[in-house]
C-alpha positions in Angstrom: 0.0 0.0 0.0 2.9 2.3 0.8 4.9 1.9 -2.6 1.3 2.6 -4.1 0.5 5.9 -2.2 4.0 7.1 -2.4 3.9 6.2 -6.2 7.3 4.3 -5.5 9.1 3.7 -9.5 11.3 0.8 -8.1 12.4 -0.8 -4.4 15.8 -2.0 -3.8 16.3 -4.7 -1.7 19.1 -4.6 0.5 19.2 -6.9 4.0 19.0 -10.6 3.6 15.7 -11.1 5.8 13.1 -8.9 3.6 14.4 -11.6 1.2 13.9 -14.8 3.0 10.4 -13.4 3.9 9.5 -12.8 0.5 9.5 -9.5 -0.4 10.4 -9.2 -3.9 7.4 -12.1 -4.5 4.6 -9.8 -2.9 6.1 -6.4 -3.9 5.9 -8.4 -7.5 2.6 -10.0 -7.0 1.0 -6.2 -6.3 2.9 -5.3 -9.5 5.7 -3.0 -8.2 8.8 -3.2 -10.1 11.6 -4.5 -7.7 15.2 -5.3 -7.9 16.1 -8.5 -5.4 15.9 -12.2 -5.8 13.1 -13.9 -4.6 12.1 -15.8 -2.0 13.0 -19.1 -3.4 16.3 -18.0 -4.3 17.0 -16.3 -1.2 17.3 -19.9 0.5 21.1 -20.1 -0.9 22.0 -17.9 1.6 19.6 -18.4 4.3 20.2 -22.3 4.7 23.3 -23.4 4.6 22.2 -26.9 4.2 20.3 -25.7 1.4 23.1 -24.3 -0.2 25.1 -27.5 0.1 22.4 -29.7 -0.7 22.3 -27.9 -3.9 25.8 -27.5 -4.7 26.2 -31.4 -4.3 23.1 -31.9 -6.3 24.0 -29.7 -9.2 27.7 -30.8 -9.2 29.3 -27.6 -8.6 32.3 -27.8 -6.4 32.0 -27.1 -2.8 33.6 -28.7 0.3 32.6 -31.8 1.9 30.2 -31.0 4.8 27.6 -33.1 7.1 24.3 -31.4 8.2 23.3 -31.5 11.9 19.9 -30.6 13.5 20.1 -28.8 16.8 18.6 -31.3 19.0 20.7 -32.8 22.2 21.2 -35.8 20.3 22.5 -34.5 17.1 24.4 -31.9 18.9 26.5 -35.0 20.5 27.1 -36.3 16.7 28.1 -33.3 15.3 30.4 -33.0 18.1 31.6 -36.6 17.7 32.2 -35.9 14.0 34.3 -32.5 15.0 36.4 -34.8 16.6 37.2 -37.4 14.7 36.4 -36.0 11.0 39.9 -37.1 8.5 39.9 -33.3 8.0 39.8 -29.9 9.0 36.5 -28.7 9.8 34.0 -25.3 9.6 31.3 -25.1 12.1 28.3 -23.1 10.1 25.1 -22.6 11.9 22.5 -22.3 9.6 20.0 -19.4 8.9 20.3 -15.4 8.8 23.4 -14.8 10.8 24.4 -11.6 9.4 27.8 -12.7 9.1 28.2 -14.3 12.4 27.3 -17.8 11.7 30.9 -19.2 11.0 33.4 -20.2 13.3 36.7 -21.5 11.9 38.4 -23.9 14.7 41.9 -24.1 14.9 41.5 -27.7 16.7 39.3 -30.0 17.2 38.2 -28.8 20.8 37.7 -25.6 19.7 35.0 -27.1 16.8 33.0 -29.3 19.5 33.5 -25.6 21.5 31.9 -23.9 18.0 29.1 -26.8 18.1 27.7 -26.0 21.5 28.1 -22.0 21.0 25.9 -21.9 17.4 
């Protein structure tokens, strides 16, 4: 209703979140020219596991990784995997994390530390 009263030519969007929500598909839907991906393809960025799952799925190159959920239970096997994975490892906490969702370890403690912080 704004963008229609204001007589708004085109909206920019900017932060991640507006994305995720969908805002591009409604500003769209009500015919208001808008520059941003939509909500569908805002899910590359906001879920990590997305983003993998796709990568893997498409074939483009990407790192190996394992998803956990953030239940007690999984929490235990991502730490057990931390631990005892043949290779370095990135703790990513998936979601809108404005930056703040990585934590590079530089030993295994300090990635079943990162697994209990995110």
């Amino acid at each position: 209703r704004f963008c229609g009263e204001q007589r708004v030519g085109l909206v920019v969007v900017g932060p991640e979140a507006p994305l995720n929500d969908g805002i591009t598909d409604a500003l769209r839907a009500a015919g208001i020219p808008v520059f941003g991906c939509s909500q569908a393809a805002a899910q590359i960025e906001a879920s990590k596991a997305f983003s993998k799952e796709f990568m893997t799925r498409h074939k483009i190159p990407t790192g190996r990784y394992s998803t956990f959920c953030g239940t007690a239970e999984h929490k235990a096997e991502a730490k057990a995997f931390a631990k005892s994975a043949p290779y370095e490892v990135v703790v990513k906490a998936s979601g809108l994390r404005a930056g703040k969702g990585v934590i590079v370890p530089a030993t295994r403690e300090e990635a079943q530390a990162a697994v209990e912080e995110l």
